[in-house]
VOTIZA-142999 format. One line per 2 residues: number of its first residue (from 0); their letters; for each residue x, y, z of C-alpha. Coordinates in nm, 3 decimals, m for minus. Layout:
# VOTIZA-142999
NUM	a	X:Y:Z ~ ... $
//
This chain:
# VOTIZA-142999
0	xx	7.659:0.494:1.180 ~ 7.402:0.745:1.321 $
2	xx	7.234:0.749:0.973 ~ 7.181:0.385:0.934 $
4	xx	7.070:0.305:1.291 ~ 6.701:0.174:1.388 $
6	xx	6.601:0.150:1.713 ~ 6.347:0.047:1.995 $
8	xx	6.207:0.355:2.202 ~ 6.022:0.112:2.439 $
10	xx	6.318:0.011:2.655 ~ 6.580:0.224:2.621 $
12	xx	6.684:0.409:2.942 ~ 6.761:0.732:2.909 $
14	xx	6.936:0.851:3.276 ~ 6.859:1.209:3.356 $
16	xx	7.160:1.360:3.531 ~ 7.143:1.585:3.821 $
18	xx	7.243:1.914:3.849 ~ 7.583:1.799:3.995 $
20	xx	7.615:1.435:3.738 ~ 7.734:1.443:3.414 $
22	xx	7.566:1.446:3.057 ~ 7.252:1.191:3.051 $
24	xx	7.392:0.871:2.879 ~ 7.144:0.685:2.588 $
26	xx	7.204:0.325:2.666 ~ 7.066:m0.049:2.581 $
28	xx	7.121:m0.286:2.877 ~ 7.177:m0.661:2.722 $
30	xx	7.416:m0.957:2.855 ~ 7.610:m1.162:2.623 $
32	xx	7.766:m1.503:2.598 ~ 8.016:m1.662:2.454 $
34	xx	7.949:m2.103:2.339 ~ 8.297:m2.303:2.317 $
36	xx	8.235:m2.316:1.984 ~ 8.295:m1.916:1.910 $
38	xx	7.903:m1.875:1.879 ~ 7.819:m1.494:2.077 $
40	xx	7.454:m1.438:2.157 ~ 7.342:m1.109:2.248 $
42	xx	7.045:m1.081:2.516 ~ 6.854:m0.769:2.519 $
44	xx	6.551:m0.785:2.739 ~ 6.221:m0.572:2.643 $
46	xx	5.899:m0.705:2.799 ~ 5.663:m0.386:2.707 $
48	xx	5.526:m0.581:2.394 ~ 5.523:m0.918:2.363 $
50	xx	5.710:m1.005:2.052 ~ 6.114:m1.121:2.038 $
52	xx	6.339:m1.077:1.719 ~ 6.601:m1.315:1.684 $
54	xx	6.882:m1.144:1.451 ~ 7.184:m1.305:1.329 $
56	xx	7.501:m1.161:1.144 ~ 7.769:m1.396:1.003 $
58	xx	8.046:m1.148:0.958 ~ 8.089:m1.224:0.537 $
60	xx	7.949:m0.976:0.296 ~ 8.109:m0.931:m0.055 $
62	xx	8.427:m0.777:0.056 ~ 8.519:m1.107:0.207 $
64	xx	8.532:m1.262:m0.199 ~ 8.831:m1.319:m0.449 $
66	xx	8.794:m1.174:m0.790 ~ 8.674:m1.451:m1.006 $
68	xx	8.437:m1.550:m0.734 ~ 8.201:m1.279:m0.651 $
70	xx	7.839:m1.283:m0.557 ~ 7.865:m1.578:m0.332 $
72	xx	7.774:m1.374:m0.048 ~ 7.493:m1.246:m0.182 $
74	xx	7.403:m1.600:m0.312 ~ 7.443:m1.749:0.011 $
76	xx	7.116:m1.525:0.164 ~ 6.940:m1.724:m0.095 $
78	xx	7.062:m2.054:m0.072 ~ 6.995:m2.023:0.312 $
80	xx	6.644:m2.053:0.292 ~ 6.650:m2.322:0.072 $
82	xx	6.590:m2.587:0.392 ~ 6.846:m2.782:0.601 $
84	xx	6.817:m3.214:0.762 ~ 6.535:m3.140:0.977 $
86	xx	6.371:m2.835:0.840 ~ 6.386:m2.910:0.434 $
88	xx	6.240:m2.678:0.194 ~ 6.005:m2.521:0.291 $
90	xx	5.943:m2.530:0.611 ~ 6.147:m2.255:0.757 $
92	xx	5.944:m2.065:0.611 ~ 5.600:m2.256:0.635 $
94	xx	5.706:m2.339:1.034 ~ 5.738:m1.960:1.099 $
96	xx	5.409:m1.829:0.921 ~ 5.217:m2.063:1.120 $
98	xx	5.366:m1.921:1.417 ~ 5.272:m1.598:1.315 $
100	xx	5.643:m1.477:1.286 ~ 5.774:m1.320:0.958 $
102	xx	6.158:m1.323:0.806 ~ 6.433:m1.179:0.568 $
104	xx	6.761:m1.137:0.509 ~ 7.041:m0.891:0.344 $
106	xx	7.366:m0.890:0.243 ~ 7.619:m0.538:0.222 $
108	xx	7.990:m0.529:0.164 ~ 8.050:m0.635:0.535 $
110	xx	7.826:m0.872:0.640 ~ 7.526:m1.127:0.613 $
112	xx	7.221:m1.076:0.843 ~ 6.927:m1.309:0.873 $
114	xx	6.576:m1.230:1.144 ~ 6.263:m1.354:1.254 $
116	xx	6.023:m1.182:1.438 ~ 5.708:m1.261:1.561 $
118	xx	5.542:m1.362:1.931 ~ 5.750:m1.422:2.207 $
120	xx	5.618:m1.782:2.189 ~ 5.798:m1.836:1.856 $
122	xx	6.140:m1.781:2.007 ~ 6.224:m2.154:2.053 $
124	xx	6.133:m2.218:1.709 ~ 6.303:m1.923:1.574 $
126	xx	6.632:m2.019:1.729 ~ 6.610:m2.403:1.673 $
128	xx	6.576:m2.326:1.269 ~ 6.857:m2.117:1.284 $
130	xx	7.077:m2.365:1.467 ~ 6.974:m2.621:1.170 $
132	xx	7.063:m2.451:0.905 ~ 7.403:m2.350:1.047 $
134	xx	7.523:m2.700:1.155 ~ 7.277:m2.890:0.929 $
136	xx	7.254:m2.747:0.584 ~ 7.549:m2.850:0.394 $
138	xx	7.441:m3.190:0.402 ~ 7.125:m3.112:0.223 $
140	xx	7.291:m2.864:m0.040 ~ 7.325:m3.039:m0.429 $
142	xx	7.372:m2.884:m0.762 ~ 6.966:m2.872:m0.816 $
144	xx	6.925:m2.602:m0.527 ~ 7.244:m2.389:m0.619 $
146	xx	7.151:m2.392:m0.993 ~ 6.803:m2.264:m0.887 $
148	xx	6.892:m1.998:m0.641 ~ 7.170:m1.911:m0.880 $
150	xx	6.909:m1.834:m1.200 ~ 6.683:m1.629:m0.919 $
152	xx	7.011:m1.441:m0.848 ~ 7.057:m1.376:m1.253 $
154	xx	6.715:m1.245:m1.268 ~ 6.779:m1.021:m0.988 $
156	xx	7.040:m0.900:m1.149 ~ 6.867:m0.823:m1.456 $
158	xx	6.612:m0.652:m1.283 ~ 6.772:m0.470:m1.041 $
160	xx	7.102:m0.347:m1.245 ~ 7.078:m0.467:m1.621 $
162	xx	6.785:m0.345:m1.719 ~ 6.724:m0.078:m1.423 $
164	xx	6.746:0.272:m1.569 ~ 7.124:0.462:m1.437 $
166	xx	7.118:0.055:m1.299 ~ 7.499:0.034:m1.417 $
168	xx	7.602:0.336:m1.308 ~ 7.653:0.235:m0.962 $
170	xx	7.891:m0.089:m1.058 ~ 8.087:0.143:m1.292 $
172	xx	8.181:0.392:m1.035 ~ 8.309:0.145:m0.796 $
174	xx	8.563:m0.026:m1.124 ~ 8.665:0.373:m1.165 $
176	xx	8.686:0.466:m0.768 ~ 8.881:0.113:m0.633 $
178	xx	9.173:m0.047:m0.727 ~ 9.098:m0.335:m0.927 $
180	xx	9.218:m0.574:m0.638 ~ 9.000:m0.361:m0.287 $
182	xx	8.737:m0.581:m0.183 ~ 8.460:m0.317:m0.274 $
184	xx	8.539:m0.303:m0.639 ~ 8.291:m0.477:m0.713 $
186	xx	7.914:m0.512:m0.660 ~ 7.736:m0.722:m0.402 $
188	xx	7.530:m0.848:m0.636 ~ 7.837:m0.999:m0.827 $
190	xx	7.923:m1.036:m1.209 ~ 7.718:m1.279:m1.464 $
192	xx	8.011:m1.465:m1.558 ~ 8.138:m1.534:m1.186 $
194	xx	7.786:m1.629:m1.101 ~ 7.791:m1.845:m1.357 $
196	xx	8.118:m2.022:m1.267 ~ 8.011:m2.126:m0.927 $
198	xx	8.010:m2.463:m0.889 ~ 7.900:m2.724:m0.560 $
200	xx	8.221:m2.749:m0.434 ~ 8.277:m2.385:m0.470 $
202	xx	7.942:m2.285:m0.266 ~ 7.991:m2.578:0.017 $
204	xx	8.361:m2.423:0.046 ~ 8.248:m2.089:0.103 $
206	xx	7.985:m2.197:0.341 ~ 8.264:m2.414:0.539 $
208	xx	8.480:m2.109:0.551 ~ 8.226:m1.840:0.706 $
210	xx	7.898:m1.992:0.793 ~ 8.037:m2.142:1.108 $
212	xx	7.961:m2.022:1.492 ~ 8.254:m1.866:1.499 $
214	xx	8.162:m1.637:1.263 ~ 7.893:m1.529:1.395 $
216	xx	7.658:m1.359:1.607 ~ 7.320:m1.360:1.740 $
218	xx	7.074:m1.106:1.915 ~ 6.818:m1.202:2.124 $
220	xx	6.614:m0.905:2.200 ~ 6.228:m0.824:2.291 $
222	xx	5.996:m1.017:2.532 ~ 6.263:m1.290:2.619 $
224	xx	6.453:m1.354:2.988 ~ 6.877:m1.405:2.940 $
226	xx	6.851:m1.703:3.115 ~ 6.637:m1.881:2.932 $
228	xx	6.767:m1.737:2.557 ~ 7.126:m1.859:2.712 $
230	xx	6.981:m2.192:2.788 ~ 6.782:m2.257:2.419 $
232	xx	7.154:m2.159:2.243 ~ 7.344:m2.393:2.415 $
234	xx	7.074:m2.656:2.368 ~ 7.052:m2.604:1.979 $
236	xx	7.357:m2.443:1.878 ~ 7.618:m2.606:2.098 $
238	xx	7.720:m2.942:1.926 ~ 7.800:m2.704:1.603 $
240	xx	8.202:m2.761:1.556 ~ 8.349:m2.466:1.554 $
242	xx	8.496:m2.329:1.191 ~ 8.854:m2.287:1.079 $
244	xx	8.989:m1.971:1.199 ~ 8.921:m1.665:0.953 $
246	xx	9.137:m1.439:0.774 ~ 8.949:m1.115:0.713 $
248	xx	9.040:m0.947:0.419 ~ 9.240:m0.613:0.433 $
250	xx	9.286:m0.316:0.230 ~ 9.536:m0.034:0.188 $
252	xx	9.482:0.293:0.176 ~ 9.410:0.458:m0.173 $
254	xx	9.367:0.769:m0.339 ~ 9.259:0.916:m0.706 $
256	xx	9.593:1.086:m0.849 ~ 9.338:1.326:m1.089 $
258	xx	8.978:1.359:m1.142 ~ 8.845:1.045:m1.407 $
260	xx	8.568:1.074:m1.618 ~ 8.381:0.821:m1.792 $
262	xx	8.062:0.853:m1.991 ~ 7.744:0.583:m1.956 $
264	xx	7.506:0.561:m2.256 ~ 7.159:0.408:m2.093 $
266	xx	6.796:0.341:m2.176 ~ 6.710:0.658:m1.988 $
268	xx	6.525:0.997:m2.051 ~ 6.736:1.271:m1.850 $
270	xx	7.095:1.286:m1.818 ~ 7.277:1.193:m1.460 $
272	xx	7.592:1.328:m1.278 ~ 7.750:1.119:m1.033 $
274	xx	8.058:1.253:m0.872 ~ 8.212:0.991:m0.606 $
276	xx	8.551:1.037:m0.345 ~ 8.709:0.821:m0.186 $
278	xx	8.734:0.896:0.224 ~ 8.706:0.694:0.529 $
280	xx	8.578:0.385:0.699 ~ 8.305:0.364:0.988 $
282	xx	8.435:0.500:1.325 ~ 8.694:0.761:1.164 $
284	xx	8.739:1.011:1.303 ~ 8.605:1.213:1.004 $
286	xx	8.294:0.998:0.933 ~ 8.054:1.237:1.159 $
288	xx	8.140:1.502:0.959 ~ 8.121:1.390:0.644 $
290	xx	7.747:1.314:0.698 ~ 7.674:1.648:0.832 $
292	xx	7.851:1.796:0.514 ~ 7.604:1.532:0.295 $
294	xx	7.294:1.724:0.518 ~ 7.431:2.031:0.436 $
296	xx	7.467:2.037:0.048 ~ 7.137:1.830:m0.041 $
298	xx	6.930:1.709:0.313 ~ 6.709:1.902:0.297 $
300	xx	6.493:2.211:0.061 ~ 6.704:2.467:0.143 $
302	xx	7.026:2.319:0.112 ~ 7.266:2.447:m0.074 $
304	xx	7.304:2.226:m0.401 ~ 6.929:2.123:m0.348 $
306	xx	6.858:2.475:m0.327 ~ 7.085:2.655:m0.645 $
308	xx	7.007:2.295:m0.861 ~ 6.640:2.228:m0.774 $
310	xx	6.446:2.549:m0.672 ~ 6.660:2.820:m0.800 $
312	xx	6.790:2.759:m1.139 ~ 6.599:2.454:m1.183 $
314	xx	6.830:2.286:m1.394 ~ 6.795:1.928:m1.174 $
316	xx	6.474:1.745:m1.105 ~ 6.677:1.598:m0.753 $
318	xx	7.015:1.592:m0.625 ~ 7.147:1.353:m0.288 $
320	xx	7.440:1.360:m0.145 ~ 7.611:1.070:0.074 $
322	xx	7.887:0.947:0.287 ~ 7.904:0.557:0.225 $
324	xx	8.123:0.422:0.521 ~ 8.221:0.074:0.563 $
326	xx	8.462:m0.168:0.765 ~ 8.797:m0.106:0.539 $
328	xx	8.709:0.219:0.386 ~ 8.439:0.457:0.232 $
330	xx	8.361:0.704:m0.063 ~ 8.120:1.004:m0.041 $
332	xx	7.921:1.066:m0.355 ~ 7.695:1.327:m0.495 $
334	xx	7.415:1.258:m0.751 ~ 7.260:1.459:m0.948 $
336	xx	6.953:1.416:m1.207 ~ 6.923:1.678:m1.469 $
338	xx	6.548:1.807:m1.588 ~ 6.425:1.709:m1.943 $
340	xx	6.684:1.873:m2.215 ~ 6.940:2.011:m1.982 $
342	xx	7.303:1.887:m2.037 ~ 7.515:1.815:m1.740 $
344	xx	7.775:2.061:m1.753 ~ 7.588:2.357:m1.544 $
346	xx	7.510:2.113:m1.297 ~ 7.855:2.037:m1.251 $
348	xx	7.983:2.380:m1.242 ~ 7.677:2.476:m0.958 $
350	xx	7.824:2.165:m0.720 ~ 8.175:2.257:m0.749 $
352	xx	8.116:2.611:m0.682 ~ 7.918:2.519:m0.384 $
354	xx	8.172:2.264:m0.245 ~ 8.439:2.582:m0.314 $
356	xx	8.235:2.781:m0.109 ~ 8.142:2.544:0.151 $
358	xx	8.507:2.488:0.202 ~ 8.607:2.823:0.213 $
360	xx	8.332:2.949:0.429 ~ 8.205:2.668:0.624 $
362	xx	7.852:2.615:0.729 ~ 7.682:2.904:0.910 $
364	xx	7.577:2.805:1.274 ~ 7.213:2.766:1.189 $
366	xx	7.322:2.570:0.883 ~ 7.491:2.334:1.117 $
368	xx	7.264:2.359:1.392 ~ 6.992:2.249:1.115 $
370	xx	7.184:1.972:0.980 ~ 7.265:1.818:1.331 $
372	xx	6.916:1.841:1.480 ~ 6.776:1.641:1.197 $
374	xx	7.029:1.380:1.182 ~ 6.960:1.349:1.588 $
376	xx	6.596:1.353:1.532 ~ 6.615:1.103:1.273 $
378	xx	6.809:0.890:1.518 ~ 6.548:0.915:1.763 $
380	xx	6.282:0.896:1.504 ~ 6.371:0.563:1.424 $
382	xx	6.338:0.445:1.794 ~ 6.098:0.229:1.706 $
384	xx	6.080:m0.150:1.649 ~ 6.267:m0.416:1.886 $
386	xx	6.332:m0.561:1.509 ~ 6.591:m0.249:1.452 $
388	xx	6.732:m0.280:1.763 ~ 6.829:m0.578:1.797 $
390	xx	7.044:m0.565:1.414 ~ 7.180:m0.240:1.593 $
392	xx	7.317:m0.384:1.842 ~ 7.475:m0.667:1.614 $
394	xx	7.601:m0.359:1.422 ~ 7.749:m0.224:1.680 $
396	xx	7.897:m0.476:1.786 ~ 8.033:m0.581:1.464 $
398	xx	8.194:m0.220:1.422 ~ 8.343:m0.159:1.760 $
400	xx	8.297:m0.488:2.031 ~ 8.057:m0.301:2.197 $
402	xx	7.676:m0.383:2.153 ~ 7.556:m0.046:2.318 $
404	xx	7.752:0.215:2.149 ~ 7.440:0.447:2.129 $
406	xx	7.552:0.690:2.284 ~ 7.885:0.744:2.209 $
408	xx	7.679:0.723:1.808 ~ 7.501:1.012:1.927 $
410	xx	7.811:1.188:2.062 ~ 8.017:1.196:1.743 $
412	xx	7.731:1.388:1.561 ~ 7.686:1.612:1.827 $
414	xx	8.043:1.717:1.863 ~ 8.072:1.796:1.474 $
416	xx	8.193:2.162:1.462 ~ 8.170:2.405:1.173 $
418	xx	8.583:2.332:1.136 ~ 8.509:2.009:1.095 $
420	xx	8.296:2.008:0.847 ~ 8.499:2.301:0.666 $
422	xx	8.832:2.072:0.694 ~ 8.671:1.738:0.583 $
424	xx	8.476:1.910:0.269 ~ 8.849:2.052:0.197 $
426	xx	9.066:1.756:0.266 ~ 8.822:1.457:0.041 $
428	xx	8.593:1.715:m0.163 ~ 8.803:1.903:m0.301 $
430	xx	9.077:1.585:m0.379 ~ 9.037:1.406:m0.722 $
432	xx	8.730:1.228:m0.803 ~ 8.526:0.983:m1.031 $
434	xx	8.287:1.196:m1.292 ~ 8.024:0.951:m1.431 $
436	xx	7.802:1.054:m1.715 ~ 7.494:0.874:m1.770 $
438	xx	7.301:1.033:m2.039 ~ 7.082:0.879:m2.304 $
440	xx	7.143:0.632:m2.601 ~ 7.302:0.854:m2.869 $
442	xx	7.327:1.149:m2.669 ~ 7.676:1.157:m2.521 $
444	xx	7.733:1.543:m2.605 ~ 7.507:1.573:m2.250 $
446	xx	7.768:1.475:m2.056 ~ 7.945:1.663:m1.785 $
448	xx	8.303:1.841:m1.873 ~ 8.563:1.605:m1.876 $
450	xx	8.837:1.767:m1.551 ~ 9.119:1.501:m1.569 $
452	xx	9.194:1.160:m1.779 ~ 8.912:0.927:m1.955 $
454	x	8.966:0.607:m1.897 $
//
């Protein structure tokens, strides 16, 4: 989680221990509460600038979808800001502009998140349009708006993955890594045809199921007192019925019985190796580690794939590396772009030597001491913005019922040994894998060394 957190500096209290107290503790004071309708609201008080960020997660993200029916999630954080009964299109956002408050929203494989931000005067307006478009929206939804929002959806889709150069690489790793029935097999985005199949009914259902107060959860952070935050939700979000209960989808445990290579033919000028594992959800155990290991090979200049690949032999133009961790379970991948007329198979043999030897040997203690001193100053880097803050908290919260679980964040990255990053490189990077090829149209004799079966 460390990696993907964004913070507020202003207000958080960092208590210095005493020569006799133990470790100084990294903490974000808030108060919650809980509606009778399910609805949790998250207070975090921070009067050193006068701004407030109201931040909401409905805990629905693409995983939560059937196959045949994917990309609703993703449609959803459109059709939401198509207006609602009292606030119809467009005055959400027309209402907040002249208010001098700004918004977005973004879906993942876990969840849908939606913010305002702006002057702490806006924060009965921001919290009165998001009460109307939870309890007042699906009146106001027809075929016009979904069609609409569904075309912009299309084109984003074009944009962003049909006709984005190594754009298809990503969906065609996760049909190779997941089983054909995991919840992350397939991209947030979703597929053409299911877009295409979505009908009224289909969209007001899925809206029924997960867009309810139940479901959800909202931070109230910045220039704001508890009190009165506590008194605006009841006011606006209390006569909201509460949803049907929810049934979260689950997932089993998988693994790759041999390495399996595929090769991509693309509009593109270099050649591309992906590799891709699969290995463990947020909070394991082994998650901390696996970043550190991702710092390691290719976070910085001189590490060690970055190093042999880029500056050394200079067969690669860049290489990244990446532990992807999520509720029901993660995959750690390692990219690598190859420099004009340079095929992929000595790029492949320099990573797996260097994930042999990393395994073997282990980081040396300024390696590691490198790799986890970044990763904590990027942590408190990004200590900045009540705006972050406030979706960390939801995060948190989301991951582990705990809204201030920055410090304990902190911890696991600090308490990463050089065992621990030996044993997780040799228990998931050293296992069976996904090979991906993406080369150029006509060019498929660039592509990496096949190791195990083609699919």
């Amino acid at each position: 989680m460390l990696r993907r957190t964004t913070l507020l500096l202003g207000s958080l209290l960092l208590a210095a221990a005493g020569a006799a107290e133990a470790q100084a503790g990294l903490s974000v004071p808030y108060t919650m509460d809980t509606l009778p309708n399910g609805l949790r609201v998250i207070i975090h008080e921070d009067h050193s600038v006068p701004t407030v960020v109201v931040n909401v997660w409905y805990h629905v993200g693409s995983g939560s979808e059937k196959p045949g029916r994917t990309g609703f999630a993703h449609l959803f954080e459109h059709l939401m800001f198509m207006g609602s009964a009292n606030a119809p299109y467009p005055q959400f956002d027309q209402l907040l502009e002249s208010a001098g408050a700004n918004n977005n929203g973004s879906t993942t494989e876990d969840r849908t998140n939606y913010y305002e931000e702006g002057p702490a005067t806006a924060l009965p307006l921001m919290l009165w349009l998001e009460a109307d478009r939870m309890g007042w929206m699906l009146p106001t939804m027809d075929v016009a708006k979904v069609d609409l929002q569904r075309d912009v959806v299309k084109n984003e889709r074009r944009q962003r993955v049909d006709n984005q150069p190594y754009g298809q690489s990503f969906e065609t790793i996760l049909g190779m890594l997941y089983p054909s029935d995991h919840p992350y097999s397939w991209p947030v985005i979703g597929s053409m045809t299911d877009l295409s199949a979505a009908s009224l009914e289909d969209v007001k259902e899925f809206f029924r199921t997960w867009y309810a107060p139940n479901n959800a959860v909202i931070v109230g952070a910045g220039d704001v007192k508890a009190d009165e935050v506590k008194h605006l939700a009841r006011q606006y979000f209390g006569e909201i019925p509460r949803g049907p209960a929810i049934e979260r989808p689950t997932a089993s445990s998988f693994s790759l019985a041999h390495d399996t290579s595929g090769v991509l033919e693309d509009r593109v000028q270099l050649a591309r190796l992906n590799y891709a594992w699969p290995t463990v959800p947020l909070n394991h155990p082994d998650d901390a580690a696996l970043d550190v290991a991702a710092y390691l090979l290719t976070g910085a200049r001189n590490s060690r794939i970055t190093q042999k690949l880029v500056y050394q032999q200079e067969l690669a133009s860049n290489v990244n590396a990446f532990q992807a961790s999520h509720r029901l379970s993660g995959d750690f991948r390692v990219i690598a772009t190859a420099r004009p007329g340079i095929a992929l198979p000595p790029l492949q043999q320099v990573i797996d030597q260097e994930l042999r030897t990393l395994a073997a040997e282990g980081p040396t203690a300024r390696e590691l001491e490198q790799a986890k001193n970044s990763i904590e100053s990027s942590f408190l880097g990004n200590l900045e913005g009540v705006g972050g803050k406030a979706d960390q908290l939801n995060a948190y919260y989301f991951q582990t019922s705990n809204p201030d679980g920055f410090q304990t964040d902190l911890d696991r990255y600090r308490g990463v040994t050089a065992a621990d990053v030996q044993r997780v490189v040799r228990k998931y990077l050293l296992a069976p894998k996904v090979i991906l090829s993406v080369v150029p149209l006509g060019k498929p004799d660039l592509a990496a060394k096949p190791t195990g079966v083609t699919p």
